[in-house]
N, C-alpha and C positions, 0 to 999 in steps of 0.2 A: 902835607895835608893829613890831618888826622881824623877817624873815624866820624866825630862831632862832626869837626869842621864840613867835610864833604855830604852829611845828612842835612843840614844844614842848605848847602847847597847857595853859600853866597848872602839867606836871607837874615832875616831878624826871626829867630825861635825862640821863642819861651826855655828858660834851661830845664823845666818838668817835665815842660810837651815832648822837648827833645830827648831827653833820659826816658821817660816813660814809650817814646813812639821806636829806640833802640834797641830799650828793654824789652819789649815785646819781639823782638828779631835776634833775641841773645846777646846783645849785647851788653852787659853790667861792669860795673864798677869800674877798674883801669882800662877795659875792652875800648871804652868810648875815646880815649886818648893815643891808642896803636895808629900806628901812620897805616896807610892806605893800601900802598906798598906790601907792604907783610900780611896783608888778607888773602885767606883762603878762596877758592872759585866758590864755596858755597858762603862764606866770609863776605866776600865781594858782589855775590846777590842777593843775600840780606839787606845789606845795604843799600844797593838801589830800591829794593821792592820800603825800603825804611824812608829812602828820598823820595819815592812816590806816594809814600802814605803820610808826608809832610806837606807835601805840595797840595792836599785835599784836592783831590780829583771825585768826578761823579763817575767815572767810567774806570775800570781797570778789564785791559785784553791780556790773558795772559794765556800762551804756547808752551805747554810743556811745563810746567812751573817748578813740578817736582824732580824732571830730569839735574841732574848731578850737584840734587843736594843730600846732605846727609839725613838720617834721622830727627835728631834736636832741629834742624832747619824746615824741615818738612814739617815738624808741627807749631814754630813759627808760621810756618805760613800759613798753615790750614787759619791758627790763629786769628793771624794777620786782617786774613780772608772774613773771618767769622765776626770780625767787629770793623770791617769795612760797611759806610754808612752808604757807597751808591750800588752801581750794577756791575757785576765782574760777569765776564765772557770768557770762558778758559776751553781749551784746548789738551786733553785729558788723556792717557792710558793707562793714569794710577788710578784702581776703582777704590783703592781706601781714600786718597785726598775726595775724589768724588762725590762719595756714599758723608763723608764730612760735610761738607760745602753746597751742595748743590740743595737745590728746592724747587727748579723746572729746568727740563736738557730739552734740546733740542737735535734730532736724529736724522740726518742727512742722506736717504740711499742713492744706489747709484744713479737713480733718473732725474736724481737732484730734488725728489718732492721733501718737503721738511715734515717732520713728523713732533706736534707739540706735545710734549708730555710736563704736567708740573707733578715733580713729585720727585725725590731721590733715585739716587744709582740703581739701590736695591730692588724700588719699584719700577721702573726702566728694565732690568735685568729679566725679573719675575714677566715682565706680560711680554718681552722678547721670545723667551722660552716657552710662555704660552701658543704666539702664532708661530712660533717656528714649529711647533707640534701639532697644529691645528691644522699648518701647510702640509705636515710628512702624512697626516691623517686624511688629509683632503686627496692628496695624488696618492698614496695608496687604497683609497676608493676610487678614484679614478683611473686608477691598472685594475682594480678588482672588475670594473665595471665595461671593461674596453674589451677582458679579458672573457667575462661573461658575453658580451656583444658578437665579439667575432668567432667563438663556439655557438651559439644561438645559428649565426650567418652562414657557417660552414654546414651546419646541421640541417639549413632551408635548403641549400643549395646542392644537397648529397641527396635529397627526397623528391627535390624538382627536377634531378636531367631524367632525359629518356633511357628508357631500357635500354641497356647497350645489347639484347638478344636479340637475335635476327629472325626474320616471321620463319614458318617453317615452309618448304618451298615445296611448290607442288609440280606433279613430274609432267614434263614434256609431253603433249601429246604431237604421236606422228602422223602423217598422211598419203597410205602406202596404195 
């Protein structure tokens, strides 16, 4: 099975669409003729992400996409990505493929609330670093102010006990 053949994927392709939709995955001139076999791991998911962008899908989910591929392959994809006509969902730790690709994330914290944001990596990053400063801002007014409270509280409370001096006592009278 050769590189065509398996893009191809069994159907009827156009020989343009198919050279043009490999070409964009790196693969040129004899590449498209190499048996299947002697692909690389990043060889071999070019390929498929070249068999799914044949098959015209309106959805791509993609996990990791950029893990262990090389360079040239990573900007295939970005590519790829960039002239994909439906809706990709990706699953991300590379902030350059990211900060490429993206145009609304969506931010998941741990209570499971989703946080929409349409806009790039960059702008994701910038207003994360906003409220994260806004939180370190807030709780150290809130030490400042807890700190202020409970000297106020120790301060009432040192002015209201009683005299701890004793009255002066007056002397016994006897009856002799």
């Amino acid at each position: 099975l050769t590189v065509s053949e398996a893009a191809a994927n069994g159907k009827f392709v156009p020989l343009q669409l198919l050279r043009d939709t490999l070409g964009v995955m790196l693969f040129s001139g004899e590449d498209i003729d190499k048996p299947v076999e002697v692909l690389s791991g990043g060889e071999r998911a070019r390929l498929r992400l070249a068999q799914l962008l044949l098959e015209k899908p309106n959805l791509l989910i993609l996990d990791e996409p950029t893990n262990h591929l090389d360079i040239e392959s990573c900007a295939a994809l970005e590519n790829a990505v960039k002239q994909f006509d439906g809706t990709v969902i990706t699953v991300s730790h590379d902030r350059y493929f990211l900060q490429q690709i993206t145009t609304r994330m969506w931010e998941v914290d741990v209570q499971g609330s989703v946080i929409d944001l349409r806009g790039g990596y960059d702008l994701w990053a910038e207003q994360r670093k906003a409220a994260k400063s806004a939180a370190t801002a807030a709780s150290k007014a809130a030490t400042a102010a807890a700190r202020a409270s409970a000297k106020t509280s120790s301060a009432k409370a040192s002015s209201s006990k009683p005299s701890s001096t004793k009255p002066a006592s007056t002397p016994a009278s006897t009856n002799a």
